[in-house]
FIRO-977093 format. One record per residue: residue in one letter; x, y, z of N, C-alpha, C in turn. Coordinates in steps of 0.1 Angstrom, whole numbers, padded with zeros to 4 digits, always signed. Atoms other than C-alpha are relative to their C-alpha. Layout:
<atoms>
AXYZXYZXYZ...
</atoms>
This chain:
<atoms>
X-0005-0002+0014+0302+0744-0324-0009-0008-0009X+0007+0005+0009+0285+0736-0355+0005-0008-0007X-0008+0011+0007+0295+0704-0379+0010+0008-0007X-0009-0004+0007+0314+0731-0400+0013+0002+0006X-0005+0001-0012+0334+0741-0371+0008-0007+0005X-0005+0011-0008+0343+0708-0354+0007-0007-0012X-0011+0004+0010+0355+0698-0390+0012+0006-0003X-0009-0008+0001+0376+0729-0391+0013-0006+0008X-0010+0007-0010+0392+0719-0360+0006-0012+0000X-0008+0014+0004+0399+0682-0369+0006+0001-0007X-0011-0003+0009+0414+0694-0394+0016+0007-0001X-0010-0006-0002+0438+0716-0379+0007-0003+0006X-0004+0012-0011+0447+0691-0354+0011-0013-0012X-0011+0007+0009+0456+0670-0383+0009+0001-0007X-0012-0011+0007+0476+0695-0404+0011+0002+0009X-0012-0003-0008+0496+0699-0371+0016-0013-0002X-0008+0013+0003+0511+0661-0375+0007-0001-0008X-0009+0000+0011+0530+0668-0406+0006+0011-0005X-0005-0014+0003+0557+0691-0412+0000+0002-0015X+0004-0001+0019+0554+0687-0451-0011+0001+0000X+0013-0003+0005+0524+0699-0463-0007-0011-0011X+0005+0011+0011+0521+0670-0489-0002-0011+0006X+0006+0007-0005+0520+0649-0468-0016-0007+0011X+0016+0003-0006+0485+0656-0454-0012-0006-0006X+0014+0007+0008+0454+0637-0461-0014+0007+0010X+0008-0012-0002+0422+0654-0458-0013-0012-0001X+0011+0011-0003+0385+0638-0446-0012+0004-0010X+0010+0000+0008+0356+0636-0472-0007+0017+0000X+0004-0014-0003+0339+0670-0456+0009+0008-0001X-0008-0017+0001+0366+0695-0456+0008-0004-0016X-0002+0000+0020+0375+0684-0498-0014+0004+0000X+0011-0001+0003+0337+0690-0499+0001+0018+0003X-0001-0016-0002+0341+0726-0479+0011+0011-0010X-0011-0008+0006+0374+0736-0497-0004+0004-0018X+0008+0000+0012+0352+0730-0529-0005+0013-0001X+0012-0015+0001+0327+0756-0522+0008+0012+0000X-0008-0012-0004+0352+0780-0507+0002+0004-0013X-0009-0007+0014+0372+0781-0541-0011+0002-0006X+0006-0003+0009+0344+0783-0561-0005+0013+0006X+0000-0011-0003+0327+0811-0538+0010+0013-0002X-0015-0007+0001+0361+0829-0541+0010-0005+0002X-0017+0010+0002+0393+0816-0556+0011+0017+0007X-0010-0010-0007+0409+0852-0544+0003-0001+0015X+0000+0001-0014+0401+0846-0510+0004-0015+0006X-0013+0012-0005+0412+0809-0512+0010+0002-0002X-0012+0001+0000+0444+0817-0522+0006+0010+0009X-0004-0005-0014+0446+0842-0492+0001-0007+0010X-0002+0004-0017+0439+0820-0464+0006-0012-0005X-0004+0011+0004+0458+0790-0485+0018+0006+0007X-0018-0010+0001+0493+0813-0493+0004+0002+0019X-0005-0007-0016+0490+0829-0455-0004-0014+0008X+0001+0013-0010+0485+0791-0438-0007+0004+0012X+0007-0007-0011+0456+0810-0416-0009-0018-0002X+0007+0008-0004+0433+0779-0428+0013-0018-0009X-0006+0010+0003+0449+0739-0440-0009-0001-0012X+0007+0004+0014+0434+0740-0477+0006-0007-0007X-0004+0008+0009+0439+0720-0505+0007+0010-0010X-0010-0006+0009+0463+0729-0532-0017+0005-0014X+0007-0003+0009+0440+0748-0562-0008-0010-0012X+0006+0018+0006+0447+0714-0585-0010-0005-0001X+0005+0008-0006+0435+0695-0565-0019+0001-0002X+0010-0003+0003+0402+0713-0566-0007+0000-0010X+0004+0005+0014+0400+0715-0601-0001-0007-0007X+0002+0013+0010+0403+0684-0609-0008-0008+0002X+0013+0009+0000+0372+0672-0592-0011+0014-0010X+0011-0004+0007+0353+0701-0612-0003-0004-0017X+0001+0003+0016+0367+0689-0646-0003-0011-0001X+0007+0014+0005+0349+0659-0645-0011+0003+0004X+0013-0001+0006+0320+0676-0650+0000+0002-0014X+0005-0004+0016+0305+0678-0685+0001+0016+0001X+0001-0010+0003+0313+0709-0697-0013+0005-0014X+0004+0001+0015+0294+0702-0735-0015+0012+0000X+0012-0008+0003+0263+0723-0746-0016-0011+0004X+0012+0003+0000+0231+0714-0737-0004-0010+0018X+0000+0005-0013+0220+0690-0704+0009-0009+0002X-0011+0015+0003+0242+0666-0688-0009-0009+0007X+0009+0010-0009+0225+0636-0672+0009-0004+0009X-0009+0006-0018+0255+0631-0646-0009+0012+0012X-0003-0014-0013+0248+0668-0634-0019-0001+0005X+0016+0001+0002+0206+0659-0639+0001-0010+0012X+0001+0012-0008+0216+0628-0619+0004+0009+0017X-0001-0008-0008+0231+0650-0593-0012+0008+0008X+0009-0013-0006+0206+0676-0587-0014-0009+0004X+0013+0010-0006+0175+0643-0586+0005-0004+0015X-0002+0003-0015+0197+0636-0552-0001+0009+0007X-0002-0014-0012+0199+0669-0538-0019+0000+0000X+0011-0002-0003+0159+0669-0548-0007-0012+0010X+0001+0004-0005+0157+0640-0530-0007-0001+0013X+0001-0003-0010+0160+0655-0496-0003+0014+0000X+0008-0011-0004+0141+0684-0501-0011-0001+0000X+0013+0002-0002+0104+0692-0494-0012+0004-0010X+0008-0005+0015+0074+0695-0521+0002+0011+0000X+0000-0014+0003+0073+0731-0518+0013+0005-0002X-0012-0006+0008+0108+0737-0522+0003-0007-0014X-0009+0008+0012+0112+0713-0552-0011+0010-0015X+0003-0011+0008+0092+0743-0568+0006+0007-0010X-0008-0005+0008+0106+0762-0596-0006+0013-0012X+0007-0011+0006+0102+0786-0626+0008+0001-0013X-0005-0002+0015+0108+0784-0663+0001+0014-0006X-0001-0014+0002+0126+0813-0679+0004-0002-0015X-0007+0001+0009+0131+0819-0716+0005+0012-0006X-0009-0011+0007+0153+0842-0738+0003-0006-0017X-0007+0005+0019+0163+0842-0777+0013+0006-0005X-0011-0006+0000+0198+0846-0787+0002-0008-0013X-0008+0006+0010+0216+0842-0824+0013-0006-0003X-0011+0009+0000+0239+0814-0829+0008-0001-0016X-0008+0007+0009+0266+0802-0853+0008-0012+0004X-0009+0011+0003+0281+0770-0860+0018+0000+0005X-0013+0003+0001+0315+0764-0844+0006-0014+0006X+0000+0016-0004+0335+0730-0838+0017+0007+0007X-0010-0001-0005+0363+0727-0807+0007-0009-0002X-0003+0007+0001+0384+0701-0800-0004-0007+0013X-0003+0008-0012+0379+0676-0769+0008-0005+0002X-0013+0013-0006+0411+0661-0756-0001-0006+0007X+0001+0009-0007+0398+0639-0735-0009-0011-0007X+0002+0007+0010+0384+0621-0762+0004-0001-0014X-0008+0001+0014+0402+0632-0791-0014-0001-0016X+0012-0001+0013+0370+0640-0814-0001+0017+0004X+0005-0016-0001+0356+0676-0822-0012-0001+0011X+0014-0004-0002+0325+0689-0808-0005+0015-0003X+0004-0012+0008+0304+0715-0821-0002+0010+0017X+0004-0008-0009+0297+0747-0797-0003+0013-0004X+0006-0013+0006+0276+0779-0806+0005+0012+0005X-0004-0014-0007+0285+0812-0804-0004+0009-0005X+0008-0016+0003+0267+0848-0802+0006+0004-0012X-0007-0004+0016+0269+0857-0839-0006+0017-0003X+0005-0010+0006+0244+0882-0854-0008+0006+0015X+0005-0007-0013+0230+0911-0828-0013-0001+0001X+0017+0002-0004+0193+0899-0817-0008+0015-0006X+0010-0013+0002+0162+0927-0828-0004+0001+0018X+0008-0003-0014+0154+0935-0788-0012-0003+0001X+0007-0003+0005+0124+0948-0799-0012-0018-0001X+0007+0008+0006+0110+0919-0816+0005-0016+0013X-0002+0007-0011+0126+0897-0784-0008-0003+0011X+0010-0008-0011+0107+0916-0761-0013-0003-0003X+0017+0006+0002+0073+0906-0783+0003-0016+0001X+0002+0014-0001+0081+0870-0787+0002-0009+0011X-0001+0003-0018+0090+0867-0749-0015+0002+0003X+0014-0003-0003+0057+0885-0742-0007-0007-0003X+0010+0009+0006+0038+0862-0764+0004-0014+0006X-0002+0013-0005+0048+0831-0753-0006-0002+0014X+0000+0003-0011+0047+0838-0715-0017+0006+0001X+0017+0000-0002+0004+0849-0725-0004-0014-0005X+0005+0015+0004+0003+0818-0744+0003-0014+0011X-0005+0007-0009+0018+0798-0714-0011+0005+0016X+0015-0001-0011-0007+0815-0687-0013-0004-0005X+0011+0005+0004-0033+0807-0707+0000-0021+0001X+0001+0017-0002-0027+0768-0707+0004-0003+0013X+0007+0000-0017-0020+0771-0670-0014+0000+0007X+0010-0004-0004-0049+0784-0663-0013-0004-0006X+0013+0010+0003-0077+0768-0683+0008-0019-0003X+0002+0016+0009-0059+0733-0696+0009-0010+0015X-0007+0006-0009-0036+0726-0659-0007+0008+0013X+0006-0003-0011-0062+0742-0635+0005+0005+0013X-0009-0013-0010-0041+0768-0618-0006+0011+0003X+0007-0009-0005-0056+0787-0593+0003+0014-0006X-0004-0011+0004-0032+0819-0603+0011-0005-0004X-0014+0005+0009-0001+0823-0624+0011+0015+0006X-0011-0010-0002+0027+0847-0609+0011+0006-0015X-0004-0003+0015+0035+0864-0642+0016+0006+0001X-0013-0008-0004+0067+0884-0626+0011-0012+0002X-0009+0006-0004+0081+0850-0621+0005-0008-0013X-0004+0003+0012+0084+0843-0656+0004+0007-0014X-0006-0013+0010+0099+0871-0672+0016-0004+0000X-0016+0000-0001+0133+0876-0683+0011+0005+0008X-0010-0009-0009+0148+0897-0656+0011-0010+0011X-0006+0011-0006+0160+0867-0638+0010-0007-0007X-0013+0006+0008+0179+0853-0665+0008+0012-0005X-0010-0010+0001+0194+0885-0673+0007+0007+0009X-0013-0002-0009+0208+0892-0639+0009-0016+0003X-0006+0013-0001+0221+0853-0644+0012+0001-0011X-0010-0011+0009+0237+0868-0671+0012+0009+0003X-0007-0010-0008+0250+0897-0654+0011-0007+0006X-0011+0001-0009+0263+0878-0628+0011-0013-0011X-0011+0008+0007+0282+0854-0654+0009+0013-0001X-0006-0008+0006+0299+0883-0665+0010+0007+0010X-0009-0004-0007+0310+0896-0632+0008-0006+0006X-0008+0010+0000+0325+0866-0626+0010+0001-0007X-0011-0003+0010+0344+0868-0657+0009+0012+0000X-0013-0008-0006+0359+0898-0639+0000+0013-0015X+0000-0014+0011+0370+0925-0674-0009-0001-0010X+0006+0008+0015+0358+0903-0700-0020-0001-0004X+0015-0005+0004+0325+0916-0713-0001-0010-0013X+0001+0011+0009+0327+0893-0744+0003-0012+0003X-0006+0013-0012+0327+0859-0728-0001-0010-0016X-0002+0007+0010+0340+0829-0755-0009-0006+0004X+0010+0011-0003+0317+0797-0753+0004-0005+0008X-0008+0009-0006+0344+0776-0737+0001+0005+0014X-0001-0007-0007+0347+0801-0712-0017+0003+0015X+0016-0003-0004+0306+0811-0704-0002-0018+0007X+0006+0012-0004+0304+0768-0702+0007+0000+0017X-0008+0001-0013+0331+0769-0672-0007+0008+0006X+0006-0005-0011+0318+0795-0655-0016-0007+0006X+0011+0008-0004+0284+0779-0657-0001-0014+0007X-0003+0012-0005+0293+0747-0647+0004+0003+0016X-0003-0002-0016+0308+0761-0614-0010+0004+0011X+0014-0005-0009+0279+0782-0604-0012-0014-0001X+0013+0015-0002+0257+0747-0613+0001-0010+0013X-0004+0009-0008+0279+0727-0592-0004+0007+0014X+0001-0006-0014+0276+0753-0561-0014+0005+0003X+0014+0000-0002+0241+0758-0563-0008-0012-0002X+0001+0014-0006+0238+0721-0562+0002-0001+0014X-0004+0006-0009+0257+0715-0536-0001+0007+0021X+0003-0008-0011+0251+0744-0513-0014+0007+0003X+0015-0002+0004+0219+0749-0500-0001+0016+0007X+0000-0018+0000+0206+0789-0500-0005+0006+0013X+0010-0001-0016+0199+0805-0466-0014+0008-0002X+0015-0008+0006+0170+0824-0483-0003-0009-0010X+0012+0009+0013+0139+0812-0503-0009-0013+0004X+0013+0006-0004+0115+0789-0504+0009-0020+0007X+0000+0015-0008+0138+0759-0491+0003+0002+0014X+0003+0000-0015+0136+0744-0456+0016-0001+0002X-0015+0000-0006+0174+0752-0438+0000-0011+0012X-0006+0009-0014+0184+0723-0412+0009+0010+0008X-0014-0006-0010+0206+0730-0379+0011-0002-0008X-0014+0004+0005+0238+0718-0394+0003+0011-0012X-0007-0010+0013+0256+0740-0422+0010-0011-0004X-0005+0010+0005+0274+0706-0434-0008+0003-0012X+0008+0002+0010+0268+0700-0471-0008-0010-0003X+0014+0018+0000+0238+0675-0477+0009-0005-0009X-0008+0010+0014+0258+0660-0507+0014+0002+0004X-0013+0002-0003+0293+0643-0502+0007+0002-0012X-0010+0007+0009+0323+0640-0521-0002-0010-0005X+0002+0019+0007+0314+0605-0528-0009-0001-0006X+0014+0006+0011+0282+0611-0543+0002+0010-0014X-0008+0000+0015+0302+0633-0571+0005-0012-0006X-0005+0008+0007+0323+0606-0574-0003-0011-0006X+0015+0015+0005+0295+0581-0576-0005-0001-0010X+0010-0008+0016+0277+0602-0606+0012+0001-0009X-0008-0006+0014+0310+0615-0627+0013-0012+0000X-0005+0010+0009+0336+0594-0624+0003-0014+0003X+0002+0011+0007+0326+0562-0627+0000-0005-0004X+0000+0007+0011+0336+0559-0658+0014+0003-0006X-0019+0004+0002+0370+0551-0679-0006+0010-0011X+0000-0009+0004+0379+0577-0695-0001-0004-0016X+0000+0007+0015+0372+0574-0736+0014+0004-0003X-0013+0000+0000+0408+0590-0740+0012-0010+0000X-0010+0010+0002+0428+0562-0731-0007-0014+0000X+0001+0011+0010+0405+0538-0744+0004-0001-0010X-0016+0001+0019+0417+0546-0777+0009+0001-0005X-0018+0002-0004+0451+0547-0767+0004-0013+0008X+0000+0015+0000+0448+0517-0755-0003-0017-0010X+0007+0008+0007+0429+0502-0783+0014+0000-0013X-0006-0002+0010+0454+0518-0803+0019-0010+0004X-0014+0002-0004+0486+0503-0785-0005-0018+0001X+0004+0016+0004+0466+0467-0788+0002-0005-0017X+0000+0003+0013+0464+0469-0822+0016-0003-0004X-0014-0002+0003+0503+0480-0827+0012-0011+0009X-0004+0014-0008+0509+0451-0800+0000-0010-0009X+0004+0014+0010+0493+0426-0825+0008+0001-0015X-0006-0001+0010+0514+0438-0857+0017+0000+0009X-0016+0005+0000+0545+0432-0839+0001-0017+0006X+0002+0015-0001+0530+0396-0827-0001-0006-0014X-0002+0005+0019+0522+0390-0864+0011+0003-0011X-0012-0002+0011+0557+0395-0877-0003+0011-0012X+0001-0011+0010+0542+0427-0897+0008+0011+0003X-0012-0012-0003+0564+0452-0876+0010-0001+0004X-0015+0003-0003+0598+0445-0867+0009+0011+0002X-0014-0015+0000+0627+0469-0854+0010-0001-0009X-0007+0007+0008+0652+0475-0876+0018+0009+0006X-0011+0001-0005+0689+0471-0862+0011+0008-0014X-0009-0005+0008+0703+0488-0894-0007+0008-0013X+0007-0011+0008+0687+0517-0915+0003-0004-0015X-0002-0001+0013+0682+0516-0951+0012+0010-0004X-0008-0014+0004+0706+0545-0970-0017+0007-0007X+0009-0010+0005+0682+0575-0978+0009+0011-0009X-0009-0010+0012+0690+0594-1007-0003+0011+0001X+0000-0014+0000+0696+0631-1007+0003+0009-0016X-0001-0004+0012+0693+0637-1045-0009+0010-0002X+0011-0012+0003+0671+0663-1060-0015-0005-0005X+0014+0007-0005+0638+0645-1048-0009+0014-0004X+0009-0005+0004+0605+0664-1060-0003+0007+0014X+0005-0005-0009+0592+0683-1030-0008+0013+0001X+0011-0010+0003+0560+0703-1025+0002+0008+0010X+0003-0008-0008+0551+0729-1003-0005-0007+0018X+0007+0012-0008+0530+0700-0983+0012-0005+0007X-0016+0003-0012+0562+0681-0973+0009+0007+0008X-0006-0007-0007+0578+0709-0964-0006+0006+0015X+0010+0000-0010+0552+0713-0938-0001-0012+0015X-0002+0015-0008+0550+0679-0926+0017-0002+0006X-0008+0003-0007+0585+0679-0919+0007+0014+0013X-0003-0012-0013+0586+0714-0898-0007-0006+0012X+0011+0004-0011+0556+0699-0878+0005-0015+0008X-0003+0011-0005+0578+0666-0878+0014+0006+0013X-0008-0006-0013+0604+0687-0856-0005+0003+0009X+0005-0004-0013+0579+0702-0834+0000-0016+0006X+0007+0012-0004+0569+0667-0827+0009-0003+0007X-0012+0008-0005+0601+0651-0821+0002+0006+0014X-0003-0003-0012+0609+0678-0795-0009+0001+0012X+0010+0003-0009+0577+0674-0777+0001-0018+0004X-0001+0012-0007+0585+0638-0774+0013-0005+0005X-0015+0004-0008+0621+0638-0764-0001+0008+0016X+0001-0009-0017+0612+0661-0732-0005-0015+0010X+0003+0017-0007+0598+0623-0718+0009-0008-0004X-0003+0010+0008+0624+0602-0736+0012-0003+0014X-0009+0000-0006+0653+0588-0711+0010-0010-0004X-0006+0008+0006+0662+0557-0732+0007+0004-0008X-0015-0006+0009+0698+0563-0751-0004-0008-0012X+0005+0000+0015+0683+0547-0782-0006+0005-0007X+0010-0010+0006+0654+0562-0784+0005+0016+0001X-0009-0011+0004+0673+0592-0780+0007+0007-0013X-0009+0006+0011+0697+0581-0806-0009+0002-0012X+0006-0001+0013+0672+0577-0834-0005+0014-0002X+0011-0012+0000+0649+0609-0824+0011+0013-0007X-0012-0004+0008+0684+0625-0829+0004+0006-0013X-0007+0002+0008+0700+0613-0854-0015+0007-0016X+0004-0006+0011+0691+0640-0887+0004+0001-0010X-0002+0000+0013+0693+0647-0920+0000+0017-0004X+0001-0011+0005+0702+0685-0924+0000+0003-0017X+0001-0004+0018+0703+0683-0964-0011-0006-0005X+0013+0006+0006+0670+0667-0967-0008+0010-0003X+0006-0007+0010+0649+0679-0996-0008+0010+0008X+0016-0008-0003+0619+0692-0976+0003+0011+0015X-0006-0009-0009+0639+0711-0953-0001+0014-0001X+0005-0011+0000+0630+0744-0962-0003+0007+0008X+0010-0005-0013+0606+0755-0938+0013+0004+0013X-0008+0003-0011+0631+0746-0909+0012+0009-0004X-0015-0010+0002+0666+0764-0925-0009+0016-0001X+0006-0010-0005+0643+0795-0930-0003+0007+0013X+0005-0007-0018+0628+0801-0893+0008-0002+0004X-0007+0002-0012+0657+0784-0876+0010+0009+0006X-0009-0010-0001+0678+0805-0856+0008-0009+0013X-0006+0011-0014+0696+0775-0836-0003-0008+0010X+0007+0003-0005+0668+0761-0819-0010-0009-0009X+0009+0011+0007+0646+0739-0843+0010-0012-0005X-0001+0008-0001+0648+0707-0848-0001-0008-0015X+0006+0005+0013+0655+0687-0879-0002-0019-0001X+0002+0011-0004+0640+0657-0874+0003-0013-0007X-0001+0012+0007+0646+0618-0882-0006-0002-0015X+0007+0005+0013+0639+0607-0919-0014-0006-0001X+0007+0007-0002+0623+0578-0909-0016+0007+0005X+0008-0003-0004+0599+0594-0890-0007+0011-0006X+0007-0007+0017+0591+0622-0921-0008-0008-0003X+0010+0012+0013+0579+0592-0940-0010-0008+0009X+0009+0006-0005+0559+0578-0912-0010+0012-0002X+0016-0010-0002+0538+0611-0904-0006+0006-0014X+0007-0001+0011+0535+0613-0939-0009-0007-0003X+0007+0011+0009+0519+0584-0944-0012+0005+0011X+0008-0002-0009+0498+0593-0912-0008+0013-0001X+0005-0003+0006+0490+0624-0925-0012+0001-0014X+0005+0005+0008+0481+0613-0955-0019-0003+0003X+0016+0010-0007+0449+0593-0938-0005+0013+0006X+0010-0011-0008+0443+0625-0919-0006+0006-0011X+0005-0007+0013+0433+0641-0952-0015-0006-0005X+0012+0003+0004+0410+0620-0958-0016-0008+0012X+0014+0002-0008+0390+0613-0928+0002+0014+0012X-0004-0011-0009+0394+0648-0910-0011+0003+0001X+0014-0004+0002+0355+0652-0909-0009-0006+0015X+0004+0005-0014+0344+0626-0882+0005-0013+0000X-0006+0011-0006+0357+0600-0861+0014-0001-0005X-0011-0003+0003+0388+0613-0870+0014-0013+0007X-0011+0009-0004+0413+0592-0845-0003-0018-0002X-0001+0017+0006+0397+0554-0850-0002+0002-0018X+0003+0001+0014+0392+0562-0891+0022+0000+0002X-0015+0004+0004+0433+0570-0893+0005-0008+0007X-0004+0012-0003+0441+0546-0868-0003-0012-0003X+0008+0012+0005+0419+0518-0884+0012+0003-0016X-0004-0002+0014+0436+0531-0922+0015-0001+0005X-0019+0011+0000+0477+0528-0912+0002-0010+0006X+0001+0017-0003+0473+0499-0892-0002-0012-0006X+0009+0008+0013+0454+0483-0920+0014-0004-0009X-0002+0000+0013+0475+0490-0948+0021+0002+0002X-0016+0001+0003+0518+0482-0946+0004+0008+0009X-0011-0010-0014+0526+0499-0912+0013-0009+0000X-0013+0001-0002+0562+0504-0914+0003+0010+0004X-0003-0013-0010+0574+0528-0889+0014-0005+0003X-0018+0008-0007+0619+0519-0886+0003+0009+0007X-0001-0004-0016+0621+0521-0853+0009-0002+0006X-0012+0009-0002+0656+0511-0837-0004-0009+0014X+0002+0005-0015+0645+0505-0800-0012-0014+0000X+0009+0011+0003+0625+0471-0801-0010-0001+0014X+0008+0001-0014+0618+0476-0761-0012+0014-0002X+0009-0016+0001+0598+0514-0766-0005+0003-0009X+0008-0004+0020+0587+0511-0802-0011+0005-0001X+0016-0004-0002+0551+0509-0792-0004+0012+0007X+0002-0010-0004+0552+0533-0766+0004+0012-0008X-0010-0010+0004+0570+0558-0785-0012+0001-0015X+0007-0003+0010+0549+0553-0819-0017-0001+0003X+0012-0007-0008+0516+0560-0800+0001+0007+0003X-0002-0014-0004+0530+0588-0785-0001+0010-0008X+0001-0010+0013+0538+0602-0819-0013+0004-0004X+0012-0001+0006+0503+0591-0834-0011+0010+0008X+0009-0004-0008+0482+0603-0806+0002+0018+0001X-0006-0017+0002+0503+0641-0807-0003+0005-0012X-0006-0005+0013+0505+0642-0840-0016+0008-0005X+0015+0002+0005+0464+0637-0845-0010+0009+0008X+0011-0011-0007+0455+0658-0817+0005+0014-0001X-0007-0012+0006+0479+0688-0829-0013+0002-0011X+0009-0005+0014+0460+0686-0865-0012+0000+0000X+0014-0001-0003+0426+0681-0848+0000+0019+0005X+0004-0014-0007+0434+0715-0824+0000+0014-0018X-0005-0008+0013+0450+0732-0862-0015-0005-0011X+0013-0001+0018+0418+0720-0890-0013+0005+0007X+0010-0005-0003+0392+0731-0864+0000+0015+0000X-0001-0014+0004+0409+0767-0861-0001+0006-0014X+0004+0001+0017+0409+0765-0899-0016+0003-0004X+0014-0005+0004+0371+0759-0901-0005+0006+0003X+0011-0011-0007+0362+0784-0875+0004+0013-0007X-0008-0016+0010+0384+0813-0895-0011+0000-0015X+0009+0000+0017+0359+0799-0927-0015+0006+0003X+0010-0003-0001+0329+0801-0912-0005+0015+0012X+0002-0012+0003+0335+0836-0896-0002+0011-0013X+0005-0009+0015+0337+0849-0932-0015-0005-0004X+0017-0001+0004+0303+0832-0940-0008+0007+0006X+0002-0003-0012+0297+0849-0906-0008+0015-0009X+0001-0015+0002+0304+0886-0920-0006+0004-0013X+0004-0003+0011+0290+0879-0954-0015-0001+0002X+0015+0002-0008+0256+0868-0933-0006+0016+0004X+0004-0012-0004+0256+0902-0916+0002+0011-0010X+0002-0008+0015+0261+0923-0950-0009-0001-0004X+0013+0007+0007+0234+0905-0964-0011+0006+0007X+0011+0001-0011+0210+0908-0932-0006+0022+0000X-0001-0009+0002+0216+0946-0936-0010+0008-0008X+0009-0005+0009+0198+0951-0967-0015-0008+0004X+0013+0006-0001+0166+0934-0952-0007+0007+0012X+0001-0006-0012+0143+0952-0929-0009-0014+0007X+0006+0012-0009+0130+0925-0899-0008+0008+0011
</atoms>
């Protein structure tokens, strides 16, 4: 038997030992094989998972060592760092290769990252390429590129077939048939898929082509030398959730924030109220019920609760509600207003340390009743609240700058290229 093989079998020896399936643990090599498998075909993993023909890992499980790869645009140096070890152990002639280029029209769009809680920009196919004029400035480039091969890098010959586009357009292709119906692939979408075929064409070496195949069918590269390269590192996410729950630590060490064991009276007079407030406090019900689904403390219960059905800015909420929305605490209106507020004015960059730096700063008063969960609880808010209006102002700018989009291609219309 071959290493793949005799892993199989250790494995199935081990799977026998435990009548709960959770409770199996699994050896460096078969997380490394169960990898490839899913990525080669997740339909076929979930055949020999579902039917218990082979002891696989839960799907999860697998995805969550792929999402700590960079997904972002452009190179990553973990995945650069990766592929310098696989070239490691290969031989000059296979560390051979072949530059391919193509031209495609972009537009400006910004996502959100949740694992860092900032935007990022990502391009997407806008206006339809001239072929035509693709087809010459491909051509031109790849004469201008034999030519400095061949007189200024002293290249016996230039394999001109190996530098055309047809390679990247069945790379193309096969994105697409990956993507299964979906002939218009999003960005967010095309990066996943690309990331997976990067990872498995890393990690698995090809039985055709110019590299040298060993006996074994083991993967040259472990599990551990992912974990070695990607994560390594503390996640930026809950450093600023941390940074943020030090700060709100140190305003209740400095007697600036205090619980308060007995509510002001809030008046229900005929208060001014915009359109704006009435906003802020529909979004302050979503909120609340997204953070009572974790709550188990009867105070904190108690306050998240305890409402104000004749409050001014209630609008919004008696319209849509049909028995199910939520009218949320006072107090906590007047906080995410003020939190708000700050979002307004730094919603451009560095969005979560600019409003976390500005209410911290400036008379954080948040009446909290629970003195033990204050913090946890008004971090939870801030952190939801900021990455809600981050996922909501980027959908906003991308809706803007498809109109500049459609007013670009009107324009482009009347010009011949």
């Amino acid at each position: 038997m071959n290493e793949s093989q005799k892993i199989l079998v250790i494995e199935c020896f081990a799977a026998a030992k435990y009548r709960n399936p959770k409770s199996r643990r699994y050896t460096e090599n078969w997380l490394m094989l169960c990898l490839l498998l899913n990525i080669r075909s997740p339909s076929a993993y979930k055949y020999l998972r579902e039917s218990a023909l082979l002891p696989l890992l839960h799907p999860k499980t697998v995805r969550s060592h792929l999402a700590s790869i960079n997904t972002a645009c452009g190179f990553d140096k973990d995945f650069l760092s990766l592929l310098k070890k696989k070239c490691d152990q290969m031989t000059d002639i296979a560390k051979h290769g072949i530059l391919l280029f193509d031209s495609i029209n972009l537009r400006k769009s910004i996502a959100v990252n949740l694992s860092n809680l900032t935007y990022y920009c990502v391009p997407v196919s806008d206006l339809n390429p001239n072929v035509a004029e693709s087809r010459e400035s491909a051509q031109l480039l790849i004469a201008l590129q034999n030519k400095h091969l061949l007189e200024n890098c002293n290249f016996e010959y230039v394999l001109t077939g190996k530098i055309g586009q047809d390679l990247l357009e069945t790379f193309f292709g096969t994105i697409t048939q990956v993507s299964d119906p979906n002939d218009h692939l999003t960005t967010p979408t095309f990066l996943h898929l690309y990331k997976i075929l990067s990872v498995y064409s890393v990690l698995k070496l090809p039985k055709f082509s110019n590299c040298t195949i060993t006996n074994t069918d083991a993967p040259k590269l472990s599990l551990e030398d992912l974990r070695e390269i990607f994560h390594n590192k503390t996640n930026e996410r809950y450093e600023k959730i941390n940074r943020l729950r030090t700060k709100l630590d140190q305003l209740v060490e400095d007697g600036i924030w205090e619980p308060c064991d007995i509510f002001p009276q809030v008046s229900n007079g005929s208060d001014k109220s915009n359109t704006r407030d009435w906003l802020i406090y529909y979004l302050c019900g979503y909120v609340t019920k997204k953070i009572l689904i974790r709550k188990q403390c009867a105070s904190c219960i108690l306050f998240l609760k305890s409402s104000n059905i004749n409050h001014p800015t209630a609008g919004i909420v008696v319209l849509k509600s049909k028995g199910q929305l939520i009218y949320p605490n006072t107090f906590l209106f007047e906080f995410l207003s003020i939190v708000e507020h700050s979002f307004e004015r730094f919603c451009m960059d560095y969005v979560f340390e600019k409003v976390v730096e500005d209410i911290t700063e400036n008379n954080f008063n948040f009446k909290y009743s629970c003195s033990e969960h204050k913090v946890d609880v008004a971090c939870e808010i801030i952190v939801y609240y900021l990455q809600m209006r981050l996922c909501q102002f980027s959908y906003q700018d991308n809706l803007k700058q498809k109109k500049v989009s459609r007013e670009k291609k009107k324009i482009s219309k009347l010009y011949n290229t």
